[in-house]
KOLBA-234689 format. One record per residue (C-alpha): x, y, z. Coordinates in steps of 0.5 Angstrom, whole numbers, plus 500, padded with zeros to 3 digits. Layout:
// KOLBA-234689
{xx=X; yy=Y; zz=Z}
...
***
This chain:
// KOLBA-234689
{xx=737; yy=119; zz=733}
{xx=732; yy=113; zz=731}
{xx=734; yy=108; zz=725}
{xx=731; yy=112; zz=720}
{xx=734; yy=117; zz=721}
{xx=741; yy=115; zz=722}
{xx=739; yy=110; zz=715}
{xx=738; yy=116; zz=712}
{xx=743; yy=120; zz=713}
{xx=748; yy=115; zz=710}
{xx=744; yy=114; zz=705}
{xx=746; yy=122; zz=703}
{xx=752; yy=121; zz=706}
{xx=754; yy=116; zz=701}
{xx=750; yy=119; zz=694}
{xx=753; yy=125; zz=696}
{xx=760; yy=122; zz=696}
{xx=760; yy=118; zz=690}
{xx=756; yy=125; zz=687}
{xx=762; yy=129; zz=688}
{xx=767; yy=123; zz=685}
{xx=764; yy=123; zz=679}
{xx=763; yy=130; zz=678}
{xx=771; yy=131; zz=679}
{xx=772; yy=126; zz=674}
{xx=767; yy=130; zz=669}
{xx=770; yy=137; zz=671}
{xx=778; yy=134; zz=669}
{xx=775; yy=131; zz=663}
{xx=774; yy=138; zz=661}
{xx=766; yy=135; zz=661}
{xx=763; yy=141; zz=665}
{xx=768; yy=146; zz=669}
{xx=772; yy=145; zz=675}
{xx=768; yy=150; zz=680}
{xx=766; yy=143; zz=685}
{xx=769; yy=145; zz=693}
{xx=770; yy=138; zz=695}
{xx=766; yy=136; zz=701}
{xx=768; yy=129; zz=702}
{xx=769; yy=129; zz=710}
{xx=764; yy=134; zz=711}
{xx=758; yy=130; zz=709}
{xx=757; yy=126; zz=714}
{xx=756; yy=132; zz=719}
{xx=753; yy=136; zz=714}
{xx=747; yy=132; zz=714}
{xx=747; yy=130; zz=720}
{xx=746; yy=137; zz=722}
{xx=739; yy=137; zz=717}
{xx=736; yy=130; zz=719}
{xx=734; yy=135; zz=726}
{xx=731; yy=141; zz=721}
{xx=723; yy=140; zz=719}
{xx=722; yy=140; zz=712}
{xx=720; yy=147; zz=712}
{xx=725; yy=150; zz=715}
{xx=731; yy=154; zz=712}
{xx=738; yy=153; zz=711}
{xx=743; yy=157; zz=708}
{xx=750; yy=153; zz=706}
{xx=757; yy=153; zz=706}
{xx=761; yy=152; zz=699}
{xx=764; yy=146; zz=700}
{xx=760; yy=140; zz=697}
{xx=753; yy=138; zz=696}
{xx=751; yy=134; zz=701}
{xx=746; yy=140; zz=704}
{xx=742; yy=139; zz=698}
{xx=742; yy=132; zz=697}
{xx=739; yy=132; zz=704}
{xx=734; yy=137; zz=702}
{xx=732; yy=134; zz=697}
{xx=734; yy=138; zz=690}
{xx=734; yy=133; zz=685}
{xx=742; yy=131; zz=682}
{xx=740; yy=133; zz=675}
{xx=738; yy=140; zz=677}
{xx=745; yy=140; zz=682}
{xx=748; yy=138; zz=675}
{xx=745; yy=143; zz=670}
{xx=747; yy=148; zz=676}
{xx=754; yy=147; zz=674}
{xx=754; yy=146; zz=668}
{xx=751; yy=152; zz=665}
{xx=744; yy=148; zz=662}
{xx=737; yy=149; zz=662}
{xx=734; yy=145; zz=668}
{xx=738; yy=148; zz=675}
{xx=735; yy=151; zz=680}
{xx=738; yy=158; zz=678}
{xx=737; yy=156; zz=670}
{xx=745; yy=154; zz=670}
{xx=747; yy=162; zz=672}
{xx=750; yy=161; zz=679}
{xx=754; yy=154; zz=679}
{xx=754; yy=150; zz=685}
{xx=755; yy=155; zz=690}
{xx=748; yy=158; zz=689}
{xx=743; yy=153; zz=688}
{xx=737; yy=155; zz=691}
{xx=730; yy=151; zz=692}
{xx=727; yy=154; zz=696}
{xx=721; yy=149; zz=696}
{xx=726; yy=144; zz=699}
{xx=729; yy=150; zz=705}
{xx=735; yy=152; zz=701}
{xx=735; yy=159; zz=701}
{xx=743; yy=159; zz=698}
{xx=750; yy=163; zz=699}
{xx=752; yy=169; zz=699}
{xx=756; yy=171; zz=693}
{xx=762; yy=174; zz=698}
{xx=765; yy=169; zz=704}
{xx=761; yy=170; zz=710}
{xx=755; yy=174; zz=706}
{xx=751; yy=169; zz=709}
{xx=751; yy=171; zz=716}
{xx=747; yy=178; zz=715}
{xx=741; yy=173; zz=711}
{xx=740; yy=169; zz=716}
{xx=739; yy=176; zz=720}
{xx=734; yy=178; zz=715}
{xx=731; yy=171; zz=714}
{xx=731; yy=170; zz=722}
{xx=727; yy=176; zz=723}
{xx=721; yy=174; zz=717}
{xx=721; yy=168; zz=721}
{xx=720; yy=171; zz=728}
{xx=715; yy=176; zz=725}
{xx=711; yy=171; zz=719}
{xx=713; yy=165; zz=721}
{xx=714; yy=163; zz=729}
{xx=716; yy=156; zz=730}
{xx=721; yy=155; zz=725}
{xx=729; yy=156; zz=724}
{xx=734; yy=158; zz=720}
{xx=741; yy=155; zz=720}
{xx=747; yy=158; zz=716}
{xx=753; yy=153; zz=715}
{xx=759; yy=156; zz=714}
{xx=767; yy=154; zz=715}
{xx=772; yy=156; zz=720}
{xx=776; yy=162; zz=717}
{xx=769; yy=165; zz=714}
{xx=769; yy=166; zz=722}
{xx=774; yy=171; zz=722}
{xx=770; yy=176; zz=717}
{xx=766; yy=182; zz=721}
{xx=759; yy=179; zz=718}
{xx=760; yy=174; zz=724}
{xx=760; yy=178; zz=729}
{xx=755; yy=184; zz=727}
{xx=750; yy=178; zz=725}
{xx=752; yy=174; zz=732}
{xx=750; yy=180; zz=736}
{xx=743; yy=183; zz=733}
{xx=740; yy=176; zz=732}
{xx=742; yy=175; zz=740}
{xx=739; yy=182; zz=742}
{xx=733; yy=180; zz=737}
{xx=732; yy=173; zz=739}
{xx=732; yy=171; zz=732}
{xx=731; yy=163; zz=731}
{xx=738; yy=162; zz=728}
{xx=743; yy=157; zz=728}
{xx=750; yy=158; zz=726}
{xx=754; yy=152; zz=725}
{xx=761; yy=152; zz=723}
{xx=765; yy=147; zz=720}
{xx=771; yy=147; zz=723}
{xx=776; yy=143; zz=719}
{xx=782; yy=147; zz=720}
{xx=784; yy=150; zz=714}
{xx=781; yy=157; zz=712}
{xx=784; yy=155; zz=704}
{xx=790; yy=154; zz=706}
{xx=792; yy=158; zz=712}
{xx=791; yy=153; zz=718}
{xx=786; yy=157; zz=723}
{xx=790; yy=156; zz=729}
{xx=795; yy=161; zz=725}
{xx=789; yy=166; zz=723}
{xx=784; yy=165; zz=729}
{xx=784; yy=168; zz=736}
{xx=781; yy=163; zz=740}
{xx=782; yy=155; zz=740}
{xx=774; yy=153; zz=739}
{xx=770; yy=158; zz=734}
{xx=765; yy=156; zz=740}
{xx=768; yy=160; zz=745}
{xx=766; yy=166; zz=741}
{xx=759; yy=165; zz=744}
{xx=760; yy=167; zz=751}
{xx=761; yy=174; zz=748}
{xx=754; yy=174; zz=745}
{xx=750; yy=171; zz=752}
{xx=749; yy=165; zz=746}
{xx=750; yy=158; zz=748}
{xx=756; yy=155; zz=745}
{xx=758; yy=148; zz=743}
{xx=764; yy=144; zz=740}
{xx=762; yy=138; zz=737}
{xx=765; yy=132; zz=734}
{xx=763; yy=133; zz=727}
{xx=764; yy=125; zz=725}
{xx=760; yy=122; zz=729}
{xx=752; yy=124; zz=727}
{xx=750; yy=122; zz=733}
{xx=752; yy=127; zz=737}
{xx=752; yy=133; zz=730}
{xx=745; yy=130; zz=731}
{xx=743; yy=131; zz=738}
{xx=746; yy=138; zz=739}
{xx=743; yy=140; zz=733}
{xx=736; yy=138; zz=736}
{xx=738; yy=141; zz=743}
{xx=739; yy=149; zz=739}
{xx=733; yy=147; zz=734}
{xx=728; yy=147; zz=740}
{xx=732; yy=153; zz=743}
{xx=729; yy=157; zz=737}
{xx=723; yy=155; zz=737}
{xx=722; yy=156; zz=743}
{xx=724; yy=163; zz=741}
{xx=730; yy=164; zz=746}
{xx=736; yy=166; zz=740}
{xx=741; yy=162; zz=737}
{xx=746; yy=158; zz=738}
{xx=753; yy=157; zz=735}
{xx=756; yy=150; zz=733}
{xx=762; yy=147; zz=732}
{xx=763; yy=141; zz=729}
{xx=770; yy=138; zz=729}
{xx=771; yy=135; zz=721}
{xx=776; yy=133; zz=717}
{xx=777; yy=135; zz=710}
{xx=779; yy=131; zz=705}
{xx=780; yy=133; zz=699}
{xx=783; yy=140; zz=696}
{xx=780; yy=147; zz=699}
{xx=778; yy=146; zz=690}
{xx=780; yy=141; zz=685}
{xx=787; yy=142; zz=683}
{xx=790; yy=143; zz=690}
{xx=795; yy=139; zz=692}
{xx=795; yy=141; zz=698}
{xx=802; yy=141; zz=698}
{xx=801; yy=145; zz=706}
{xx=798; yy=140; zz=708}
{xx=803; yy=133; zz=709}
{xx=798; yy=129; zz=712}
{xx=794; yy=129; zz=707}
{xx=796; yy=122; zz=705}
{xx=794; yy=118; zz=711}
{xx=788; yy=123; zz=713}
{xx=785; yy=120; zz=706}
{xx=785; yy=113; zz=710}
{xx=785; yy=114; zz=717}
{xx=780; yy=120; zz=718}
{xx=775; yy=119; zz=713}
{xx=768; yy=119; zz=718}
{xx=763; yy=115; zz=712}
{xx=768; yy=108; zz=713}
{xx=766; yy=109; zz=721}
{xx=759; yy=111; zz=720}
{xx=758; yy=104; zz=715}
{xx=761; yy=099; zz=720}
{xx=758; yy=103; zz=727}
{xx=751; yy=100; zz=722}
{xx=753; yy=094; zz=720}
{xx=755; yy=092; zz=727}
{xx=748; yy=094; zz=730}
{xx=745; yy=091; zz=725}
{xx=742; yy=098; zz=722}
{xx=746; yy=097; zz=716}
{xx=748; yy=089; zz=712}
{xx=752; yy=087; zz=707}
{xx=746; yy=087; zz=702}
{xx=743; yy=093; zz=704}
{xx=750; yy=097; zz=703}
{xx=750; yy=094; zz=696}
{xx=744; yy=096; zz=695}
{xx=745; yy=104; zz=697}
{xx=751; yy=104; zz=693}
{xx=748; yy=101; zz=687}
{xx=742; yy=106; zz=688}
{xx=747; yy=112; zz=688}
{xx=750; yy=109; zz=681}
{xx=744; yy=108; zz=678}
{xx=741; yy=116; zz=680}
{xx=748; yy=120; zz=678}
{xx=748; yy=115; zz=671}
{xx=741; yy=118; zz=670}
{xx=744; yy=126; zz=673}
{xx=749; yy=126; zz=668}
{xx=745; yy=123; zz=662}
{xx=739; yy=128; zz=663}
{xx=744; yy=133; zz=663}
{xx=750; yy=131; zz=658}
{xx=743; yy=132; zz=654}
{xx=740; yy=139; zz=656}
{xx=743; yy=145; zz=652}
{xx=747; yy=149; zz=654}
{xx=743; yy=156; zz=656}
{xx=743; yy=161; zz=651}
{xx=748; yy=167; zz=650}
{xx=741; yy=172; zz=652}
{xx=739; yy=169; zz=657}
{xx=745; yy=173; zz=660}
{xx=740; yy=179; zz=661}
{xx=734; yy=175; zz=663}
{xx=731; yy=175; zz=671}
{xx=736; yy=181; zz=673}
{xx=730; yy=185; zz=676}
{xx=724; yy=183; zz=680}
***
């Protein structure tokens, strides 16, 4: 990954971050409602993993964060709006933060069911192999939505088809609350590949050198129509699987705050070759202020949506 690259992914990484942070203050506030799945300790990965697409291919994204979006492109006010049931969002406030979609930026969403994902990138891969050669679809997803049945039947047409999909699986270790060695059958969720005939990688997902690199290698695989790819990043969470968890399952949870977080790590990688400088950090942090300050303003103004608007745009 070149310099550029590697500043951008930061800079997303940092926005997407202090994004989030004000959003869980504005939520326990009672300013907007609690419906933000932290992604802190996942953005880093996440937007990595983007920084290998072009601007005209496609994603479709987990639940958890917002870095996706941020890395798109989609602005911070209509993300805002999305969650607060006002006008000026991507799904005019309907959806909420799990269904933003900006098309115009690649994103083509969620499912409104765990794992739902996998067959729209079946069916998105299929329209890009028929009307749109050359460009990719990667679905996002977390390592307990691996164990839905979708995984599998996706997995298995989009191989026989040669789709160009990727599928990247945010593996944390944790499907809520469950530890995933207690509800997966294998060790590395890449493992699966070797049934599919699809190549399949495990990842460091905290360093975006290595996301960025085996994401490249599976983004020309699919260009070059040979089929999928299926990826397994190594992450940390964080936070709570949604905002009041406690996370009382979890007794690491204290430490893994200071001793896993992948941005401190990311930041001082930078500083030490002189990609990043103590003004220039200065300067993103200030820049990220400065554009949620101007997020939550725009939308603290905006009206809530109307009562009726509940019957608009249900049909075509």
């Amino acid at each position: 990954m070149d310099n550029t690259k590697l500043l951008n992914v930061y800079r997303a990484s940092v926005l997407a971050r202090r994004f989030e942070a004000r959003v869980i203050q504005m939520a326990m506030a009672g300013e907007m409602p609690p419906s933000l799945h932290a992604g802190a300790g996942q953005e880093v990965c996440q937007t990595a993993a983007i920084a290998a697409l072009n601007p005209d291919d496609y994603i479709l994204y987990g639940h958890r964060g917002v870095a996706y979006m941020i890395a798109r492109g989609t602005s911070l006010s209509a993300i805002l709006a999305d969650m607060a049931g006002k006008v000026g969002g991507t799904n005019n406030g309907k959806g909420g933060v799990m269904h933003v979609v900006d098309v115009p930026h690649g994103i083509l969403g969620e499912s409104g069911t765990l794992g739902g994902g996998f067959v729209m990138s079946v069916g998105v891969g299929m329209a890009l192999k028929r009307k749109m050669p050359g460009r990719v679809v990667v679905y996002f997803f977390g390592d307990g939505t691996s164990n839905r049945g979708t995984f599998h039947e996706s997995l298995n047409w989009a191989t026989v088809q040669q789709l160009p999909c990727i599928y990247f699986c945010e593996n944390n270790g944790f499907a809520v609350s469950v530890r995933t060695s207690a509800s997966t059958s294998v060790q590395n969720i890449a493992d699966r590949a070797a049934g599919y005939g699809i190549p399949g990688v495990v990842v460091d997902g905290t360093d975006p050198v290595a996301v960025y690199e085996v994401m490249e290698k599976a983004v020309e695989r699919a260009r070059a129509g040979h089929g999928p790819t299926l990826i397994e990043a190594k992450v940390t969470r964080l936070l709570g699987h949604y905002l009041a968890d406690q996370q009382t399952y979890r007794p690491d949870a204290a430490t893994v705050l200071t001793s896993k977080d992948p941005l401190p790590k990311f930041q001082e990688s930078l500083l030490r070759v002189g990609i990043l400088t103590d003004a220039l950090v200065k300067q993103i942090e200030d820049d990220a202020q400065r554009q949620i300050d101007e997020a939550v303003a725009t939308v603290t103004a905006a009206p809530l949506l109307a009562p009726e608007a509940a019957l608009q745009d249900l049909y075509a």
